[in-house]
Wavefront OBJ file of the C-alpha trace (Angstrom):
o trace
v -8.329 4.135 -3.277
v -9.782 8.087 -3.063
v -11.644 7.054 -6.234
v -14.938 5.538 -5.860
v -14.246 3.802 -9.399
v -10.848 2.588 -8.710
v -12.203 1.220 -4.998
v -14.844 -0.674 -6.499
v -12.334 -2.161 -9.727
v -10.093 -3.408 -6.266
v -13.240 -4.880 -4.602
v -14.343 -6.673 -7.380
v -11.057 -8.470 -8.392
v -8.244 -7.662 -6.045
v -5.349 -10.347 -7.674
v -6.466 -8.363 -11.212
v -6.230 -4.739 -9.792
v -3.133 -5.328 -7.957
v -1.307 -7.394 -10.480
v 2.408 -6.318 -10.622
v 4.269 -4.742 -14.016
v 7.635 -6.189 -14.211
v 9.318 -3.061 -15.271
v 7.462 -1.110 -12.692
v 6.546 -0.516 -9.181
v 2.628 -0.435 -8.494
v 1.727 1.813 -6.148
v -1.600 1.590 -3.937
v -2.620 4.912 -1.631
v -4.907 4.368 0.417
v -4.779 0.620 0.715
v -6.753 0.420 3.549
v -10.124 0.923 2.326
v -10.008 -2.290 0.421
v -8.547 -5.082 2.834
v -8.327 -7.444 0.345
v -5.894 -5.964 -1.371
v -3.585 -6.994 0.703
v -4.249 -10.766 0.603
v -3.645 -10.028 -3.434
v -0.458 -8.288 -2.987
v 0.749 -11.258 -0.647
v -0.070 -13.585 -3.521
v 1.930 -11.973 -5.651
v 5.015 -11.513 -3.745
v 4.903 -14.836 -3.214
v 4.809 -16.200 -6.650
v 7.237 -13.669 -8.515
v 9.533 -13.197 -5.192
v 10.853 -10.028 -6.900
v 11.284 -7.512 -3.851
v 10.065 -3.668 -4.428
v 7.315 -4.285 -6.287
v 4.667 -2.609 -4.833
v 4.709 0.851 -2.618
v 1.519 0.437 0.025
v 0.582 3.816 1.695
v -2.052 4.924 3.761
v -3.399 6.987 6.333
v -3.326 3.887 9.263
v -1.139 1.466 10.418
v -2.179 -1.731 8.667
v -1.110 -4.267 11.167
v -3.348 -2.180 13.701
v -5.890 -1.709 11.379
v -9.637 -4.144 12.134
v -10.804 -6.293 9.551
v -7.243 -7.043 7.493
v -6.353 -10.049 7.897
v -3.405 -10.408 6.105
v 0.386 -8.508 7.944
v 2.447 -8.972 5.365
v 5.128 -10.204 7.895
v 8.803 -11.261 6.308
v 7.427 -9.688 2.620
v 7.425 -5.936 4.387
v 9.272 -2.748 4.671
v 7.495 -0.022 7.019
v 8.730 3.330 6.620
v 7.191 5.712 8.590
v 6.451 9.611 7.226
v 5.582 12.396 9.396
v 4.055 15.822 8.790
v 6.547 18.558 7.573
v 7.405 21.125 9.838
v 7.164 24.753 9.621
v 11.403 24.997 9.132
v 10.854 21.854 6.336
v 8.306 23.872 4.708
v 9.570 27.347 4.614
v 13.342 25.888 4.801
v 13.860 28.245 7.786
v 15.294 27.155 11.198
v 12.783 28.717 13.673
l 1 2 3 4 5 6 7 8 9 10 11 12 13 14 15 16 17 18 19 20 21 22 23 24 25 26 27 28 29 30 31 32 33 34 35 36 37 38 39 40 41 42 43 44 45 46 47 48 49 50 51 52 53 54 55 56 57 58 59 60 61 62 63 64 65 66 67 68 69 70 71 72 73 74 75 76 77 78 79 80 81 82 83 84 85 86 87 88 89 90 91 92 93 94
């Protein structure tokens, strides 16, 4: 959702944008900046109930997030990624 173009294709249809390819996972960065979104993607679990098909990343916690209305709860997996280190990135034990 760093692309003004994609951010405003989300906003205008969300269920369109985030409609889910059976042989693939969809994956939204960024997800955030359009809260709908996430309404969409809950209408989609639940009427293909096929787990794993979206990946949902951002730069926030959604559930803490203002203005989403929609948690996700029972239909979400929250993994949570840190910064590397300097020993991850030079693959040196300082």
């Amino acid at each position: 959702m760093d692309s003004k173009n994609q951010r405003e294709r989300a906003e205008r249809n969300p269920e369109s944008f985030s409609e889910p390819n059976p042989k693939r996972v969809k994956v939204i960065d960024e997800v955030q900046k359009v809260n709908d979104l996430f309404d969409a993607v809950k209408f989609h679990v639940d009427n293909k109930r096929r787990p794993g098909m979206f990946i949902l990343s951002g730069s926030t916690q959604f559930s803490q997030f203002l203005g989403i209305r929609e948690s996700l709860t029972g239909r979400i997996g929250i993994i949570h990624l840190y910064p590397f280190n300097l020993s991850e990135i030079y693959q040196k034990a300082f």
